[in-house]
C-alpha positions as CSV (number, residue, x, y, z in Angstrom):
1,X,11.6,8.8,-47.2
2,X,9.4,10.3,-50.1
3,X,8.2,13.7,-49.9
4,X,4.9,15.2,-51.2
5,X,4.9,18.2,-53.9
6,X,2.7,20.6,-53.6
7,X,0.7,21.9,-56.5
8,X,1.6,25.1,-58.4
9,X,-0.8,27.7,-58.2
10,X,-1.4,29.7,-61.2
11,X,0.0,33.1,-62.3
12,X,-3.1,36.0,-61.3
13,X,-4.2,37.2,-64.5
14,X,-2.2,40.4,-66.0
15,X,-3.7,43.7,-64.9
16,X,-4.0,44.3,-69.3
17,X,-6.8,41.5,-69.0
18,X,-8.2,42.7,-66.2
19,X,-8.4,46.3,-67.3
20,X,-10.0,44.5,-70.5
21,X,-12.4,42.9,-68.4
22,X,-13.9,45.6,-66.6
23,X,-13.7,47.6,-70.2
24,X,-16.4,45.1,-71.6
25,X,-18.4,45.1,-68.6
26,X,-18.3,48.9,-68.8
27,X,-19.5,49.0,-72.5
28,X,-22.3,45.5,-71.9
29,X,-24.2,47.4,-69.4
30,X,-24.0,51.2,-71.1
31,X,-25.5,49.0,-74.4
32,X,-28.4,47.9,-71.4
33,X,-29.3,51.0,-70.4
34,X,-29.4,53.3,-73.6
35,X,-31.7,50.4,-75.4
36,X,-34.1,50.6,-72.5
37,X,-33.8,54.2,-71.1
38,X,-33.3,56.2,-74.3
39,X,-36.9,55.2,-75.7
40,X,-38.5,56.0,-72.8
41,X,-36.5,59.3,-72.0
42,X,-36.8,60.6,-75.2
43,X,-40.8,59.6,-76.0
44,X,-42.9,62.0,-77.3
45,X,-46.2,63.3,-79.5
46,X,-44.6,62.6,-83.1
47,X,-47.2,62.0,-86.2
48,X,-50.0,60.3,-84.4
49,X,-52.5,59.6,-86.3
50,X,-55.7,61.6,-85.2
51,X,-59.0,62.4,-87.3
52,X,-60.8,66.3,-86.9
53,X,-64.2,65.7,-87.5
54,X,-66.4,68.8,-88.9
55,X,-66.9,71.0,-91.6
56,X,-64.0,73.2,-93.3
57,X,-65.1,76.2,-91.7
58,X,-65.1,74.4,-88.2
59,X,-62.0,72.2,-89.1
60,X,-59.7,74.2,-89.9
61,X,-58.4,76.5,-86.9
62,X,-58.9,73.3,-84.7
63,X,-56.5,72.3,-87.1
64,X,-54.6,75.5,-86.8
65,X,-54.6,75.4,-83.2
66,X,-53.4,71.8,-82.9
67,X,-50.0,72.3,-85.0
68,X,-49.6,75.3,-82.9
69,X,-49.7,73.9,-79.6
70,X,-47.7,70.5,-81.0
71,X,-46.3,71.4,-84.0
72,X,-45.5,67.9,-85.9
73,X,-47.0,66.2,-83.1
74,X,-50.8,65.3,-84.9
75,X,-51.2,63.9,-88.5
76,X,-54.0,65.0,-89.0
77,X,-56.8,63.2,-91.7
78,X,-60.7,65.2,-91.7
79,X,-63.2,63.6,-92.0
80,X,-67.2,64.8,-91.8
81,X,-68.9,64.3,-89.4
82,X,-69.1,61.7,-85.8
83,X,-69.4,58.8,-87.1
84,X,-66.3,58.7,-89.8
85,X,-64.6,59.4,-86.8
86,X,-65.1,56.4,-85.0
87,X,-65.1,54.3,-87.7
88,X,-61.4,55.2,-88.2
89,X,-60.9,54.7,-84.3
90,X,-62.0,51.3,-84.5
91,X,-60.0,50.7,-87.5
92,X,-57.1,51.2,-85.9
93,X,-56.4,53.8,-88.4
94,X,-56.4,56.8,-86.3
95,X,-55.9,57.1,-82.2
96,X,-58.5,59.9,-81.8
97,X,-60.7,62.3,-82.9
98,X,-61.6,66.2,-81.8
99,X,-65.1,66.2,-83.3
100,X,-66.5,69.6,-83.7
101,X,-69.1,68.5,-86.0
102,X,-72.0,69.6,-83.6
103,X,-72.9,71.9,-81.5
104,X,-70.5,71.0,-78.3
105,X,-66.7,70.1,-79.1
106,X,-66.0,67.1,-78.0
107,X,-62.7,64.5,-78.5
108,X,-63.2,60.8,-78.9
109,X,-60.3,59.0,-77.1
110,X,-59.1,55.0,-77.5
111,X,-57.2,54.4,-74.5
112,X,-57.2,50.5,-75.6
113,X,-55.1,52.0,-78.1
114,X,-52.5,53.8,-76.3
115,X,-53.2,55.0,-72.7
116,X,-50.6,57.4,-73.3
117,X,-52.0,59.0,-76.2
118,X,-55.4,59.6,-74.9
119,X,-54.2,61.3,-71.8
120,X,-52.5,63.3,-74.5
121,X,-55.7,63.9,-76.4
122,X,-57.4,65.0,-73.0
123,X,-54.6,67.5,-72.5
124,X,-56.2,69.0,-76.1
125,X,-59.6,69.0,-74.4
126,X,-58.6,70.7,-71.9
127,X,-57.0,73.3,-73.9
128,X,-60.6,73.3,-76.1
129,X,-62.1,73.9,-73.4
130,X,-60.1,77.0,-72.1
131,X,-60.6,78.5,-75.5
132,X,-64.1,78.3,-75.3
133,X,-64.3,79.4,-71.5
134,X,-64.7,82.9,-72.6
135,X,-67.7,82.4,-74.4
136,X,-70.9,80.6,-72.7
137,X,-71.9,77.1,-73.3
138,X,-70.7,73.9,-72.3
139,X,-67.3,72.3,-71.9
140,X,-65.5,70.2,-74.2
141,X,-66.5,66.4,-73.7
142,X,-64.1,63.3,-73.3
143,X,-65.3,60.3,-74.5
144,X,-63.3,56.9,-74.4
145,X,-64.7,54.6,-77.7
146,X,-62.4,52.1,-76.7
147,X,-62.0,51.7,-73.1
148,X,-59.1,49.4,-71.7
149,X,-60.8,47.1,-69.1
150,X,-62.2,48.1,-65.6
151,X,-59.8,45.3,-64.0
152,X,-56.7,46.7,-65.8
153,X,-57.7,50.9,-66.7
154,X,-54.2,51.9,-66.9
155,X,-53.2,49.2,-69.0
156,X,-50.4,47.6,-67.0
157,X,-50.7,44.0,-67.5
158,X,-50.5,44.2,-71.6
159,X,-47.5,46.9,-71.4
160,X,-45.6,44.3,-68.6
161,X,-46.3,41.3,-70.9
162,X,-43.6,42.2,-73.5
163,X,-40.9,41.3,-71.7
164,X,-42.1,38.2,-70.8
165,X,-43.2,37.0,-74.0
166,X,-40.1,38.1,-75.6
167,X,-38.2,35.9,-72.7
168,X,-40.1,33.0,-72.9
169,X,-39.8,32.5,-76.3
170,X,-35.9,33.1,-76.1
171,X,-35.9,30.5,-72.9
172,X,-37.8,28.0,-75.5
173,X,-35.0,28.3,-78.1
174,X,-31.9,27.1,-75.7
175,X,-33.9,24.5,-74.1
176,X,-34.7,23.2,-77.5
177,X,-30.6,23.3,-78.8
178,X,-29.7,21.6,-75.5
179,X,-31.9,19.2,-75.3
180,X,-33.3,18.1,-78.6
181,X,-31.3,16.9,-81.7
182,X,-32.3,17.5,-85.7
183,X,-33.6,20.7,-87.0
184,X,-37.0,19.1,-87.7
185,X,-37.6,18.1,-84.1
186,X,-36.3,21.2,-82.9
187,X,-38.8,22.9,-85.4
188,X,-42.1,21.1,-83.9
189,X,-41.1,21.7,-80.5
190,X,-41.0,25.3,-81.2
191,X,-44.2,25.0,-83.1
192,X,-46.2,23.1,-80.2
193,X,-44.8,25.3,-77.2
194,X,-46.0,28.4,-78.9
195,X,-49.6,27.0,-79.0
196,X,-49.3,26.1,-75.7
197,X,-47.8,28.9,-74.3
198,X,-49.6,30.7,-76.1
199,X,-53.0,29.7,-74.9
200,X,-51.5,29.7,-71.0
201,X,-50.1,33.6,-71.2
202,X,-53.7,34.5,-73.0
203,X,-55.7,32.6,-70.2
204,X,-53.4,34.6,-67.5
205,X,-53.6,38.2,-68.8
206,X,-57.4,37.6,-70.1
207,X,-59.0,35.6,-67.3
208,X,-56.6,36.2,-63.9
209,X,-55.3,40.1,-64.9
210,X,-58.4,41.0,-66.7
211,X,-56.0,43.2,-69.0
212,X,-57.1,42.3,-72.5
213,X,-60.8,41.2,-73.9
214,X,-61.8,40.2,-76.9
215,X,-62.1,36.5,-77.6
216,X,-59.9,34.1,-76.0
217,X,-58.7,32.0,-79.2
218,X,-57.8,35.3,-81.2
219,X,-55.3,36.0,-78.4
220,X,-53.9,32.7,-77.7
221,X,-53.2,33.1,-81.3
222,X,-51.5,36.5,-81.6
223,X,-49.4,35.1,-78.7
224,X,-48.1,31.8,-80.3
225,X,-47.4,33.5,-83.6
226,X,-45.1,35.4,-81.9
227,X,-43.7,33.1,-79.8
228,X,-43.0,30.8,-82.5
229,X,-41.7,33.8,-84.8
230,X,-39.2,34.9,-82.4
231,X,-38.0,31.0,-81.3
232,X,-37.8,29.5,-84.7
233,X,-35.8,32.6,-86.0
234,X,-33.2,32.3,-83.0
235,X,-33.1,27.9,-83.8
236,X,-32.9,29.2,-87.7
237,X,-30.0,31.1,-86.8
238,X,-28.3,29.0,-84.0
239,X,-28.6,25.9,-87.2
240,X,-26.8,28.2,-89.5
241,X,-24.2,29.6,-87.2
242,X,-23.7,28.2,-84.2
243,X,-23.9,30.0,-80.7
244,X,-22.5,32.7,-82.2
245,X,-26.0,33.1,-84.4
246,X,-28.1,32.1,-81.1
247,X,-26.3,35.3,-79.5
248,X,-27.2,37.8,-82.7
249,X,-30.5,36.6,-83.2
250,X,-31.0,37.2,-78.8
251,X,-29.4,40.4,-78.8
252,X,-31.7,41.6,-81.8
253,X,-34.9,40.4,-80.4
254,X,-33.8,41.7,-76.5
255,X,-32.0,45.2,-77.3
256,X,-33.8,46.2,-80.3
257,X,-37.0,44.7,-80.4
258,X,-38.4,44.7,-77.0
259,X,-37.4,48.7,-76.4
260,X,-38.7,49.9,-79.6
261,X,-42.2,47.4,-79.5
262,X,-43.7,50.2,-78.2
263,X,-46.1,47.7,-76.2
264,X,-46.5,50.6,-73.3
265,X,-47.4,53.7,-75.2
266,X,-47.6,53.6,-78.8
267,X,-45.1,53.2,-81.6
268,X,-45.6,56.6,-82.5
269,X,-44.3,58.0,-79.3
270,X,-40.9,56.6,-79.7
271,X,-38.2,58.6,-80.8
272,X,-37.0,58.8,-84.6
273,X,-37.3,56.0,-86.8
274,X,-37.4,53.8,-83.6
275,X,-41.2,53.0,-83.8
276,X,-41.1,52.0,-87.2
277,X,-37.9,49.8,-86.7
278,X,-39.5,48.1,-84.2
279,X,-43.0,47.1,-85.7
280,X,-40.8,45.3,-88.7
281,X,-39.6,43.1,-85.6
282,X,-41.4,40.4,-83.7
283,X,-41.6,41.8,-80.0
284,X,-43.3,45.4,-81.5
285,X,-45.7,43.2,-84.0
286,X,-46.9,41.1,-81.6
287,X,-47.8,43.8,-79.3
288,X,-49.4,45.1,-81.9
289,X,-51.3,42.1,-83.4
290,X,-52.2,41.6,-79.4
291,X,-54.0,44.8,-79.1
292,X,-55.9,44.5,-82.3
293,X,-57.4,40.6,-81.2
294,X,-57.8,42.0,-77.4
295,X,-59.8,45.5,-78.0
296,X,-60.5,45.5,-81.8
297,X,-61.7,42.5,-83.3
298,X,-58.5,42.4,-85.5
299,X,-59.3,45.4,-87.2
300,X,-55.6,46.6,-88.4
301,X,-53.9,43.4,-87.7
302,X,-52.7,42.6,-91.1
303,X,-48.8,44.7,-90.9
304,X,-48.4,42.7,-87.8
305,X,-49.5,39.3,-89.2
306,X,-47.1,40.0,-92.3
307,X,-44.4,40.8,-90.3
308,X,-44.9,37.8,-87.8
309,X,-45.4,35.3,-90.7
310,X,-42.1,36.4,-92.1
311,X,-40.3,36.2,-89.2
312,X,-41.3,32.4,-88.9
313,X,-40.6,30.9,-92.3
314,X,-37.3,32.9,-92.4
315,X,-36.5,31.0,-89.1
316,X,-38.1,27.6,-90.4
317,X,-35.7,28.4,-93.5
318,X,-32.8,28.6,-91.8
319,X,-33.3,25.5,-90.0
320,X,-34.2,23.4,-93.5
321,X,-31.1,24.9,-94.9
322,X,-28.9,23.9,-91.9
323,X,-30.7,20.4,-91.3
324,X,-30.5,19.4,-95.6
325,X,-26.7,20.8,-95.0
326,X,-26.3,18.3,-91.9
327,X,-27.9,15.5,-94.1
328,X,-25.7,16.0,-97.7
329,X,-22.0,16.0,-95.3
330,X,-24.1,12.8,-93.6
331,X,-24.3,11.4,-96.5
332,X,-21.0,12.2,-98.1
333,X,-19.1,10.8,-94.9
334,X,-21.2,7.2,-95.2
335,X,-20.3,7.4,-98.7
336,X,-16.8,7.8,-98.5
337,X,-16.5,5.2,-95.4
338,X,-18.2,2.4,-98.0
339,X,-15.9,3.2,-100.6
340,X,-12.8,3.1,-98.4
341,X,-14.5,-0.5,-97.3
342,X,-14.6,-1.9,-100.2
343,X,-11.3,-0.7,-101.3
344,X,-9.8,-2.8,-98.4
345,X,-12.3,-5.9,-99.2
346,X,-10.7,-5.4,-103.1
347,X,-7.1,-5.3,-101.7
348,X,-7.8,-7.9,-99.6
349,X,-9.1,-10.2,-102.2
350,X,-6.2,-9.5,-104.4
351,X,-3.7,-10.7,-102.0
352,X,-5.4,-13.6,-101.4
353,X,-5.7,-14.6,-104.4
354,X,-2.1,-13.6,-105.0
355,X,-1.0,-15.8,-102.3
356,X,-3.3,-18.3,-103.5
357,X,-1.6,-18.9,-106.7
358,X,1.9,-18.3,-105.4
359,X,0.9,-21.0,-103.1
360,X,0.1,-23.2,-106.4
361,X,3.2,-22.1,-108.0
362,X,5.0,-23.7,-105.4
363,X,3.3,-26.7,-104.6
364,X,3.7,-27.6,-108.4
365,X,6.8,-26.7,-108.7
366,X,7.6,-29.0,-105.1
367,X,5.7,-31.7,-106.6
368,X,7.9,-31.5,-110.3
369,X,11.0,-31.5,-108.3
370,X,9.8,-34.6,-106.1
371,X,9.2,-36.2,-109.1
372,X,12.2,-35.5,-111.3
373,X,14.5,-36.6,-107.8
374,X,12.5,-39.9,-107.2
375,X,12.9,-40.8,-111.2
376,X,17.1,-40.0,-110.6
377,X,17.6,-41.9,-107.7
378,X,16.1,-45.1,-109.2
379,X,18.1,-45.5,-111.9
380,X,21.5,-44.2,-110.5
381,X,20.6,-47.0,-108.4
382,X,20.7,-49.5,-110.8
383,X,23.3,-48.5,-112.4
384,X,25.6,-49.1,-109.3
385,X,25.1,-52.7,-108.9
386,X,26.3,-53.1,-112.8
């Protein structure tokens, strides 16, 4: 009569690990919300650029006023008259202008720039505006040089891209590990997804969203430069260390970069040296470069394009490195197989011949032996018969 056994179940885990567990969980999603909440919660007005257009006489207690009612929040450059002023808006060298140059104050805005920044800037018209209330004349104008499209005014679409981009290029980088094999072919498959990507995520946000302008080429551009800066860095760095450099390389680009871009108000607005870390990373550059193609005809694009280009031949580097490193312990293995192969073939020869002429040995020796017997029995045979 046989009898089944029924499988062991095993042991719950100890209430240490799962203590542990929770303990991680607690600390992975604190990490989450202070590198997207603290930027955000702690923005404000800190050394953005602005130009005061006027003489000395006029310039100065706007100045004066403007330190007073932000102090440390303008940094601030004069300049003569209207037009200096705008030629440093569309620069991309300053985000706005009070221009009290003529007869009526008025500030010069670039909400293309930073929506956030201009509202800011209309806030100090405003003020202008009560200061002047006491005295006749006209109010302080507001007047946008560079206007974010009438499809898109607030600027949604180019603020709600980051993540995405950021995503997609991350997305590219595991498909490529999983499903592709050599660095070199991982490399071109970065390469050729970021130009097409890129011209897909331009065509979307230019032609369906209406949220950028500009020319169409200049943007697919500034998107597939930072696609393929972000997904060869994270394949550099998956080469040379394994999933453990996919995860550094995906926690640097998520956590750091894309909080700190600064894609939705302005690098400036971030808190401490949080806007400057993240324009040295891809996710803030491209924003950046992005802006300057869509609403500037480039002007101010060449930090971004630095950074970006840096990005990619660090990650095209890393992926050389690790592929030439692949090919040498290649190489060495082959090598060492063919000399253990023809050590056997060697051996093997030797003991053939070795048994070859043992064999010879022999057969003489048999044959001298024969001989020596056959010329004994003959005459031993004679002898007998005498």
């Amino acid at each position: 009569m046989s009898t089944q056994t029924r499988p062991i179940a095993p042991a719950p885990s100890p209430w240490p690990k799962v203590a542990g567990v929770v303990a991680l969980l607690t600390v992975i999603v604190s990490v989450l919300l202070t590198a997207f909440a603290w930027p955000s919660v702690r923005s404000s007005v800190h050394d953005v650029p602005i130009a005061v257009a006027g003489p000395a006489t006029a310039t100065g207690p706007v100045t004066a006023a403007l330190q007073q009612r932000l102090p440390g929040g303008f940094d601030i450059t004069p300049v003569a008259d209207t037009a200096a002023a705008e030629r440093l808006i569309r620069d991309r060298e300053v985000y706005g202008a009070v221009d009290v140059s003529g007869a009526v104050p008025q500030v010069l805005t670039a909400s293309a720039a930073s929506a956030t920044i201009a509202q800011t800037l209309q806030g100090v018209a405003t003020a202008l505006g009560q200061a002047r209330s006491a005295t006749p004349g006209p109010a302080v104008a507001v007047r946008d040089i560079v206007a974010l499209p009438a499809d898109d005014p607030r600027g949604a679409g180019l603020g709600a891209a980051a993540l995405p981009l950021v995503m997609g290029a991350l997305i590219t980088a595991v498909l490529l590990t999983g499903l592709l094999r050599g660095a070199g072919r991982r490399v071109a498959g970065a390469l050729a997804f970021s130009v097409t990507g890129g011209l897909a995520m331009a065509a979307i946000l230019q032609f369906w969203f209406g949220s950028i302008g500009g020319a169409y080429l200049a943007n697919a551009g500034a998107v597939a430069l930072t696609v393929a800066a972000i997904s060869t860095t994270l394949l550099g760095l998956e080469a040379l260390l394994g999933y453990p450099g996919f995860g550094l390389g995906a926690a640097l680009m998520m956590l750091v970069g894309n909080p700190f871009a600064g894609s939705a108000t302005a690098p400036e607005m971030l808190p401490g040296w949080g806007g400057a870390l993240g324009q040295l990373l891809p996710p803030g550059a491209g924003g950046q470069l992005l802006r300057c193609t869509a609403f500037f005809d480039g002007a101010g694009s060449g930090h971004a394009v630095t950074v970006l280009l840096s990005w990619l031949a660090l990650g095209v580097s890393l992926c050389l490195v690790s592929g030439l490193r692949t090919g040498r312990a290649a190489t060495g293995g082959d090598a060492g197989a063919g000399r253990a192969a023809t050590g056997g073939d060697a051996g093997a020869g030797r003991a053939a011949t070795g048994g070859d002429a043992g064999a010879g040995r022999a057969a003489t020796g048999g044959d001298a032996g024969a001989g020596r017997a056959a010329t004994a029995r003959p005459a031993g045979a004679g002898q007998a018969p005498a």
